[in-house]
N, C-alpha and C positions, 0 to 999 in steps of 0.2 A: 725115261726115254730121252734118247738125245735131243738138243735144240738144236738144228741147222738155222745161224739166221744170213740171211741175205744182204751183207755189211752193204753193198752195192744198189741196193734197191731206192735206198729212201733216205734222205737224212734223217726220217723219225724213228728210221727203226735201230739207228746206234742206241747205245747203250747210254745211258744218263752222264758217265765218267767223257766220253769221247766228243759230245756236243754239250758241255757244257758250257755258262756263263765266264767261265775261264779262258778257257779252251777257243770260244768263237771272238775273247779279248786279247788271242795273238796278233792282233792287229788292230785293236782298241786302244790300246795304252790307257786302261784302265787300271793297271792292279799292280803297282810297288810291290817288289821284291820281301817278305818278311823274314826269308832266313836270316840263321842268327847260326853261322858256323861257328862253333866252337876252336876258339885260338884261347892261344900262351896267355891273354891277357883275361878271357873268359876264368882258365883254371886259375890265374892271381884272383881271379874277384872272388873266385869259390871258397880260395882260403882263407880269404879276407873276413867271409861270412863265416866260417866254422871260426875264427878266432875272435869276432865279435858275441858268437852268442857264447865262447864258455867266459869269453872277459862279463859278457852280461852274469851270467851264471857266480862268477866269483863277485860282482858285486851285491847280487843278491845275500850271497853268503856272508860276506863282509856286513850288510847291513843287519841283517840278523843278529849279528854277532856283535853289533854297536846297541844295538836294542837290547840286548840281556843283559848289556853290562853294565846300563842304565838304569831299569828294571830291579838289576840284582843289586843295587847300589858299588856298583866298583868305583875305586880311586878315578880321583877326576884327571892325574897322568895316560891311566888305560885306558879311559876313556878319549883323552884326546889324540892317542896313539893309532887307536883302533879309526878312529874319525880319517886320521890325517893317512890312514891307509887308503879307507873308502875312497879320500877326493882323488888319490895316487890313482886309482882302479880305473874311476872316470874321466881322471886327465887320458890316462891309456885308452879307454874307450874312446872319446872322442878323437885322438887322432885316427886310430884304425877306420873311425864314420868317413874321415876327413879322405882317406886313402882308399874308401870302398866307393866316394862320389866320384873321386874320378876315374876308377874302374871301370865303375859302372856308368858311366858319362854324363854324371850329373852336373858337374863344374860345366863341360863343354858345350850341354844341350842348352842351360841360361845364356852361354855366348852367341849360343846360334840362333837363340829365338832373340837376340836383341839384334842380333845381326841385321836376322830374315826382317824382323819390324823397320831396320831404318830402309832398308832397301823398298819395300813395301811402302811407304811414308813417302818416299823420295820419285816413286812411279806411280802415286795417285796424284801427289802434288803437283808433278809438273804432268798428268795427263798421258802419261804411256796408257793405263788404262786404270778405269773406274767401275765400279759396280753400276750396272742397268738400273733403269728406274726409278735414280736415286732419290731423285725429287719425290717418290711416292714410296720411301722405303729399304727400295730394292727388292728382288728377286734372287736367292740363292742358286751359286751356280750359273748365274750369268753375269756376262762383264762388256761392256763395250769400249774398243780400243780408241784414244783419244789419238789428235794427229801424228804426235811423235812415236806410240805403238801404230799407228797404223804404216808408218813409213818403214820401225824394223820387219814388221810383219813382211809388207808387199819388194822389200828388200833379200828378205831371208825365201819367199816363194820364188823371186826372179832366179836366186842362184842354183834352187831347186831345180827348176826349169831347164836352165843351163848347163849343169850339171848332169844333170839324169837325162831329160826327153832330150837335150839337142845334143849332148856328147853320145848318147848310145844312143839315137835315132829309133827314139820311143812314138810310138803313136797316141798320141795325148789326147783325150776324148771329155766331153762332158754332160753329167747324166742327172735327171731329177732326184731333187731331194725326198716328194712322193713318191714310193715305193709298192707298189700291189701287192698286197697278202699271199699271192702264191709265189711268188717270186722267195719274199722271206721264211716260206713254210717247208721250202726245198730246200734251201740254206740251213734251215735247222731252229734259227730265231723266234719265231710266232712261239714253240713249245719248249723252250730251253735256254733263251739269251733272259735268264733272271738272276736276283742278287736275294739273299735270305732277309726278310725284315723283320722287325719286332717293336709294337706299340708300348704306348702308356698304356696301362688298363684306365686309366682314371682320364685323361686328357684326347688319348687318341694319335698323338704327336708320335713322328714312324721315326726310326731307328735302322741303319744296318748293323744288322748282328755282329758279323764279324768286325766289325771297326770299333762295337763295343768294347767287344774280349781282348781286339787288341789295346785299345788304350787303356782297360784294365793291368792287364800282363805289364805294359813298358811302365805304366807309373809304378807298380807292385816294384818294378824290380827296379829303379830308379830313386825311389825312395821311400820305402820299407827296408831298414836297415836290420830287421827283426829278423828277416826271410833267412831261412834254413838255409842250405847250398842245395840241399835236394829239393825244397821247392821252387829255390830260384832255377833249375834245371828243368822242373816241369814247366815252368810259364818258358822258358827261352824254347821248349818245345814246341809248345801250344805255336807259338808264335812262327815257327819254320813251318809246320803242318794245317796252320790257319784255313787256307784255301781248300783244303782237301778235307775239311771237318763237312760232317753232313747236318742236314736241319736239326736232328734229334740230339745230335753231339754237340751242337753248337750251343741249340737250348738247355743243355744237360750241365755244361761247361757257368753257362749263365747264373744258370740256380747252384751250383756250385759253390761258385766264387761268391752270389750274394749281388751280381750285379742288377741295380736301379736304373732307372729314368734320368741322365745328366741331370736334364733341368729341373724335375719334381720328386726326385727321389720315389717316385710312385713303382711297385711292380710293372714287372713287361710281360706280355703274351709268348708265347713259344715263336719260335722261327717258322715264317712260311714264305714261299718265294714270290717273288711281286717281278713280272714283266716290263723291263726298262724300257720301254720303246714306246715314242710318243705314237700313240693311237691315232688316226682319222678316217675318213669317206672322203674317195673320190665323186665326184659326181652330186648332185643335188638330191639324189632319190635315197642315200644313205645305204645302198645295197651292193655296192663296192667297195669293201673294207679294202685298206691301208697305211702304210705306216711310213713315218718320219725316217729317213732309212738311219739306220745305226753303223752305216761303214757306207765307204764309197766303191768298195771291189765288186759288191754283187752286180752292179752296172757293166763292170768290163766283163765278167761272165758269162752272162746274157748276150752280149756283141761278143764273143768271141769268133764268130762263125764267120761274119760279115769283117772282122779285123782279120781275119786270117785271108779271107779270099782277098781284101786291100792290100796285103802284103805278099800278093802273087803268091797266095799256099805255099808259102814258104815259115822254115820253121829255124834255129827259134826267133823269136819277136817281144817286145814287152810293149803292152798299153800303161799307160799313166794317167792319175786323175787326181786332180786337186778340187775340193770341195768339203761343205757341209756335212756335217754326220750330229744326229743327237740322239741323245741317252738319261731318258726321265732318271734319275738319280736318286735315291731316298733322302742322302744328308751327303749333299754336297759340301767341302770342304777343301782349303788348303789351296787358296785362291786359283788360278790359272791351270792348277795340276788335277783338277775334277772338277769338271764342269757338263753345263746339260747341252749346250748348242759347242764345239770346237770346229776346229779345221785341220782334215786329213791330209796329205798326200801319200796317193799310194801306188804302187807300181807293181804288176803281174805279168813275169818275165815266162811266158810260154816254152816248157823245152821237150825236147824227145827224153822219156824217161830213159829209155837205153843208151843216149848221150848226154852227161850232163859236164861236161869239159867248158872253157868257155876260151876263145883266141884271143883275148884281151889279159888273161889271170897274172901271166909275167910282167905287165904292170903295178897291181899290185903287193904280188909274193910274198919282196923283201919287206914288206912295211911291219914293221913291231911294235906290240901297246899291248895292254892290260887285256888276256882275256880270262877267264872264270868257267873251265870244262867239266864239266858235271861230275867227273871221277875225283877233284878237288872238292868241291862243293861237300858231297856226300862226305868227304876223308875227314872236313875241316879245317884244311888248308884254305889257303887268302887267292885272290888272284894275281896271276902272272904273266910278265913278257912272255907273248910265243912272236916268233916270224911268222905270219900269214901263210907261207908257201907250205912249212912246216908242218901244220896246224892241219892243214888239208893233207900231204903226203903222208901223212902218221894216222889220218884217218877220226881225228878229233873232231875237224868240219867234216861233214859227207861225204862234200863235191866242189869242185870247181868253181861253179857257177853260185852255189851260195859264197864261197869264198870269196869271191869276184866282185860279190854286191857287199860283203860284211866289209873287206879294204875300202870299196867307196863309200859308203855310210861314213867310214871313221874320216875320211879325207875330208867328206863332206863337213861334218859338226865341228872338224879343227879349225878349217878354214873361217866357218863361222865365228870361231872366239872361245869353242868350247875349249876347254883346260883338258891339254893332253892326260894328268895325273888324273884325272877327278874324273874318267872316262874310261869304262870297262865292258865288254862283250860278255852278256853270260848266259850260258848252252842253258835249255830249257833239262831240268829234272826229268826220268821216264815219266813221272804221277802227272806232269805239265803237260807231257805229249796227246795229240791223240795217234789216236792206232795209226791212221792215215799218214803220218806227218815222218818225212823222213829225216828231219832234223831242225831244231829253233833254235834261235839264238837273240837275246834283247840287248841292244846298244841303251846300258844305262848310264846316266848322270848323275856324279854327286853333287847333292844340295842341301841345304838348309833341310829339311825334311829328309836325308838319306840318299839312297840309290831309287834314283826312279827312272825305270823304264820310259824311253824314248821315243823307239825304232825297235820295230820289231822285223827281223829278217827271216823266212821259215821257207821251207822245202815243204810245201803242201802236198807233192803228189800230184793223184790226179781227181782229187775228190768232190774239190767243187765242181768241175765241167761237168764228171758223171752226176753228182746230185741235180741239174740241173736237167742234164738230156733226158736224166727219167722220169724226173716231173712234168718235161715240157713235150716230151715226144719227140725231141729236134736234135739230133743228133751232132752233139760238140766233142768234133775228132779231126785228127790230120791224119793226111796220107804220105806215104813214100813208097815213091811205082821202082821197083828195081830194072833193072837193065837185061837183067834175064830170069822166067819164070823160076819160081820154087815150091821145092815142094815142101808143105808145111801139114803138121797135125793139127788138124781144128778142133774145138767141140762143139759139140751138138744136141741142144737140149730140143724135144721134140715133145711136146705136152699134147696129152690125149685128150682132146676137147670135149667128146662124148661125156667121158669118165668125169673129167672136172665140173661138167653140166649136170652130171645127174648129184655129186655129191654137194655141189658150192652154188647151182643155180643161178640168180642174180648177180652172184661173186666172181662166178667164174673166170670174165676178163681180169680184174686182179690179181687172182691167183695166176692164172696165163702168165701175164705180163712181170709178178716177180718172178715167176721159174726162168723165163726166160734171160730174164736181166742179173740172172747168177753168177757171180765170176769162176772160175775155171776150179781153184781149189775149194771151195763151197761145193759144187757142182760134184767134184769128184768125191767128197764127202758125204754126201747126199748118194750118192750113188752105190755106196759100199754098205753106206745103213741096212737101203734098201734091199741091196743082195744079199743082206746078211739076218736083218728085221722083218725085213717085209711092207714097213712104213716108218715115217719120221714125222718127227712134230717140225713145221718150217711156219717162220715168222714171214708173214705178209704185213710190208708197213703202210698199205695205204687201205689194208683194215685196222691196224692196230691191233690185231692180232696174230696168234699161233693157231697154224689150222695141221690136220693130220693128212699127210701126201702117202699116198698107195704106190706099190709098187705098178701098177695097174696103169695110172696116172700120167706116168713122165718114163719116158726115152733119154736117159744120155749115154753118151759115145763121145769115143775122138775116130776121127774122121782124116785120111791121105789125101791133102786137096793140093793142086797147082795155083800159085799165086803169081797174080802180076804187081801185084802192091799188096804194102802193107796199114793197113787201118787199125789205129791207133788213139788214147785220148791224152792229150798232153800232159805234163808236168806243170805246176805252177812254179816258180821260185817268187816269193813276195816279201819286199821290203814295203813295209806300211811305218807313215812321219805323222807323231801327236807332235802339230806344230804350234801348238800354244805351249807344250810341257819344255819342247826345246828354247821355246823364246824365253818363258820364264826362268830356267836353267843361265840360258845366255845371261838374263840381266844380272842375275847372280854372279857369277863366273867373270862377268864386268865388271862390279861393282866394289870400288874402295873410297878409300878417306885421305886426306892430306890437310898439313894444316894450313892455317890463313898463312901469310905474310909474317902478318905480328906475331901469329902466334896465339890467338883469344880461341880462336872457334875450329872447328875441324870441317873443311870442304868437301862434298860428295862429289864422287868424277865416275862415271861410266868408260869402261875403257874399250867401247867397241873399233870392230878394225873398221876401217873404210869404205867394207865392201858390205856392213849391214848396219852403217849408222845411220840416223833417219835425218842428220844434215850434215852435207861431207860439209861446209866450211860457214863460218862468219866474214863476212865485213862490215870492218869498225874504223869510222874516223876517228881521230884519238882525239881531233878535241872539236866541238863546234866550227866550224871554218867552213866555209862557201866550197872554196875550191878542193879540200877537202873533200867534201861532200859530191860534188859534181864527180871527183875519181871513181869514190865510191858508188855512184850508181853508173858507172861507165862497165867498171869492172862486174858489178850484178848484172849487167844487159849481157858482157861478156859470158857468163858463167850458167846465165839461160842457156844461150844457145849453145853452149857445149854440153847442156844436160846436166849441169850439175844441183844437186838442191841444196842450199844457200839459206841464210838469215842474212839482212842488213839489217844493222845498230846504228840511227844517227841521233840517237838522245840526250849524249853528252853525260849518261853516266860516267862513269870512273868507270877505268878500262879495266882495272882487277875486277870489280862487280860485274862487268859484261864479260869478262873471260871466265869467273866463277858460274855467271847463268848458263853458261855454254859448253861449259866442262861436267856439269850434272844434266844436261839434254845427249852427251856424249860426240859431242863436234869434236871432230879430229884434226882440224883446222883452223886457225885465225887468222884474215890479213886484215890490217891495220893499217890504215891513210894517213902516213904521218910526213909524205910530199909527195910532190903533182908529176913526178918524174920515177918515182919505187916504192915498195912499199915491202912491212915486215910480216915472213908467213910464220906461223907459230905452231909447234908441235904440242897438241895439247897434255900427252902424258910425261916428256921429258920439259917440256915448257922451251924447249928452244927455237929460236930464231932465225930466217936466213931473210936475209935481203934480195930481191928479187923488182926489175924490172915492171914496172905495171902494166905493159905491152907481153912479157911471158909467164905471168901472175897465174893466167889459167891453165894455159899449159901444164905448169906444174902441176897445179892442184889436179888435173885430172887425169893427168899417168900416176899420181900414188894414187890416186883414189879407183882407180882403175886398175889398179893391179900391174901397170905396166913396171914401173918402179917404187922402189920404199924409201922411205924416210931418210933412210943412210944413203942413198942412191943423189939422195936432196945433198944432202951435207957434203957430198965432193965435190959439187959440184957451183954450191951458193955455201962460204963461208958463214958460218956463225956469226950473227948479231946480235951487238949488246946492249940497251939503252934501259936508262935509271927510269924513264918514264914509259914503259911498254909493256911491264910487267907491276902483279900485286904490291 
């Protein structure tokens, strides 16, 4: 018999694929990309492998063949012949190992993991951030920002700000980190925001499964040089279909492969799913359950009603919200890029499904960069330049309106420092989508660790308001009054109360209230069963079950009605910012070496731009002196009151050692006291010079730091300055 279910009704009653733990981290930035499309350099590594194993093969044969002639007593010539073939065989072998590492990205992956360690080294030592609790340990998965992270941080939020709520006239809201259990039960969360885990049998110590398989799969194919081509093609599988493996295939995969306990080599338990969300109680009585909210959206949700009437019922509008979100984690990992407490910002742009255009889109049309459209993806192809306007008029992006926000995202992370190359938009897979979802796309970062999702931009629909007004009874919908009546077909679901009382009793409001809350193609589905059956099995989800509806039961029709308006429940478009995963990208994307002077050691320098360094400038008297010194706190009293945040040096180190401390904190500034009448500003990544007034000192520094002018805007303006003693 057919199942009619009631997509509309309930977030519980989707289907396991559509609210998944996946699925509800379109707006987590939880889960790194794992495809592994298959390119030109995939198929070299494949035949790299088929020529390694027959070179394996002839050496086998070769050695055999040195052994009988041993054995057999042969000439000690044939014998040394045969030998000195062998070492030929494995000379040959080993280059093709040499040629399959870095196919396979073994040479690359030891540069980046030394890489990732000095950068890493270089942001605990000078305090961008440190592991929590360190005195007692630490605590995985938590990290607290020391002043110079905390300055990129509250730097990289400001431009957010500015950016997003104050250039598109966002309504900016802010909502408890405690979240009520029904709130997150409508959302879909309480029964479905989980990850698959797996124990030691012997210790108890928990595991995410798939981060097992995956770091199974990448060392297998990294370094097992043995690996066939066809089984290095299953693991590069394994690894694109990861997310979409299920508990039983997961653990299937596990015992397969043979995979142990990292740390005790002990057997694991099968996969079972563990709810990520930190649990509490409201209230002292313990009979208010709630949870630590795991996104900051479901807040602007909830208000959408009371944001709509603030915005003179008018449509469309975007809320925005920066705050806390945390996510109990099983094995956190991979410093700043999974973690249990982060910081969101997220922004849910309201629109009329039927219009999703936006007046602002010819702004960012012409804009071109790297994007990644699923018809590539799936082909194998790499990603590519499209023009933005394109992208959307060809029908790649959906709509307007997501296009409108996917151009600002990119502007936005450029601006910041991201590296235009090392920055790609890429379309969510159908298997990524859920049903609801009229189109995703993740602004990803490459890093030391890969492509990691960023910014997640998505056409939700209108899924969450509806999940919410059926749970809450409160209806989250816009109107549009037309200017002259129309006539419109309605439908009409008319549930026979009797009927449902005598078969469902106690249930019967439930039942009521899903028939009711049916969308139009469900309804009319239901309705032909009916006329054709006589009855259907229909999913009610706030029983959690399938009940059997009579023809008896339920009335629908479409209905000739005169309208004066129309009632409606909006579209979301939602760009959601994992702002620790960007900052940590940033430092990245910063971060280079240069040598000393001499020449002995190699210098760290962060190369942030001005607009997210967490000190636009130093001043440094260049040598112990009074009156020196007296400039330089003239010129700090200055550079307060212009807002600028500043370091003074009056220690009388050596001016290279205080330009070296200040170029690995990423000061983009240096002015230097070297008389009572000018002084020299210094560009920290070209190291140049300009002489400038110590009466228009600040000025400067804070139209580039300001964005008013740049650097080169300096240099027409203030000549180049040279001195033996101003530099390392």
């Amino acid at each position: 018999m057919r199942i009619v279910r009631a997509l509309t009704t309930c977030a519980l009653s989707l289907r396991h694929r559509v609210i998944s733990t996946h699925l509800l981290r379109t707006r987590l930035f939880l889960k790194p990309y794992t495809g592994a499309p298959v390119t030109m350099a995939a198929t070299a590594e494949d035949s790299l492998r088929q020529a390694l194993a027959q070179k394996q093969s002839s050496i086998e044969f070769q050695g055999n063949a040195v052994r009988q002639l041993k054995s057999s007593g042969a000439s000690k010539p044939e014998i040394e012949a045969a030998v000195q073939a062998l070492n030929a065989l494995k000379l040959e072998k080993s280059s093709i190992e040499s040629r399959l590492i870095a196919a396979a990205g073994g040479s690359s992956s030891a540069s980046r993991d030394a890489f990732r360690q000095n950068v890493v080294n270089t942001l605990e030592r000078r305090l961008f951030y440190i592991p929590s609790f360190k005195i007692y340990r630490g605590v995985a998965g938590l990290y607290d920002y020391g002043p110079p992270g905390c300055s990129v941080k509250s730097n990289v939020l400001a431009f957010w700000r500015q950016h997003f709520v104050l250039e598109e006239n966002m309504l900016e809201v802010d909502c408890p980190c405690v979240t009520p259990e029904v709130v997150l039960k409508a959302s879909g969360h309480v029964e479905k925001f989980t990850d698959l885990m797996v124990k030691d049998e012997k210790t108890g110590t928990c595991y995410r499964a798939d981060h097992l398989l995956k770091d199974y799969c990448k060392e297998k194919l990294e370094k097992d040089f043995s690996l066939s081509s066809e089984k290095a093609a299953e693991l590069k599988h394994i690894l694109a279909v990861l997310d979409d493996l299920s508990a039983e295939q997961l653990g299937a995969k596990i015992k397969e492969y043979g995979i142990t306990a990292p740390d005790t080599k002990n057997p694991l338990s099968d996969p079972y799913p563990f709810n990520l969300m930190f649990q509490t109680s409201i209230g002292p009585s313990g009979v208010s359950p709630g949870y630590m909210r795991p996104e900051t959206a479901q807040g602007i949700f909830v208000n959408f009603k009371d944001l709509y009437y603030y915005n003179g019922n008018k449509l469309p509008f975007a809320a925005a919200q920066i705050g806390q979100a945390f996510r109990n984690e099983i094995s956190p990992r991979q410093g700043l890029l999974r973690v249990r407490e982060f910081t969101l910002a997220e922004i849910e742009h309201f629109v009329d499904p039927q219009d999703k255009s936006h007046p602002k889109f010819l702004d960012v049309a012409k804009l071109e960069f790297l994007m990644f459209p699923r018809d590539e993806q799936v082909s194998g192809q790499c990603a590519k330049r499209l023009q933005l306007g394109e992208a959307v008029s060809s029908g790649i992006v959906n709509n307007e309106t997501l296009g409108y926000f996917i151009g600002r995202v990119y502007l936005f992370l450029t601006r910041l420092g991201i590296d235009k190359e090392r920055l790609r938009f890429r379309q969510h897979l159908a298997n990524e989508m859920a049903h609801y979802a009229a189109d995703c796309w993740d602004a990803e970062i490459e890093s030391s660790y890969g492509w990691i999702e960023c910014v997640g931009i998505a056409d939700r629909s209108a899924y969450d308001l509806r999940a919410h007004s059926e749970k809450s009874s409160v209806a989250l919908v816009a109107q549009e009054k037309f200017s002259e009546p129309r006539e419109v077909e309605k439908l009409v679901i008319t549930p026979m109360k009797k009927e449902l009382g005598l078969a469902f009793k106690g249930n019967q409001k439930m039942v009521t209230e899903s028939l009711e809350a049916m969308e139009e193609k469900v309804a009319m589905e239901m309705k032909a069963d009916l006329e054709s059956k006589g009855e259907v099995e229909f999913h009610v989800c706030t029983l959690g079950k399938n009940v059997t509806i009579k023809k008896s039961m339920v009335s629908i029709s479409k209905e000739k009605k005169k309208e004066h308006q129309r009632v409606f429940t909006p579209s979301v478009i939602e760009p959601s910012f994992g702002i620790g995963r960007i900052i940590y990208c940033l430092y990245e994307h910063s971060f280079y070496t240069r040598p000393s002077k001499g020449g002995d050691e190699q210098l760290n320098v962060f190369r942030f731009p001005p607009l997210v360094a967490p000190i636009k400038c130093t001043v440094f008297p260049l040598v112990q002196n009074q009156q020196y010194e007296e400039v330089a706190k003239l010129i700090s009293k200055s550079l307060t009151a212009a807002g600028i945040s500043h370091k003074i040096d009056i220690t009388g180190t050596s001016i290279g050692k205080r330009y070296a401390r200040t170029d690995e904190l990423g000061v983009p500034f240096a002015i230097t006291v070297d008389s009572t009448s000018s002084v020299t500003v210094r560009e920290r990544d070209s190291k140049d010079q300009v002489r400038v007034s110590t009466d228009k000192v600040t000025s400067v520094v804070r139209e580039v730091t300001d964005g008013v002018s740049t650097w080169a805007d300096v240099l027409k303006v203030y000549p180049l300055h040279s001195s033996g003693t101003a530099e390392e």
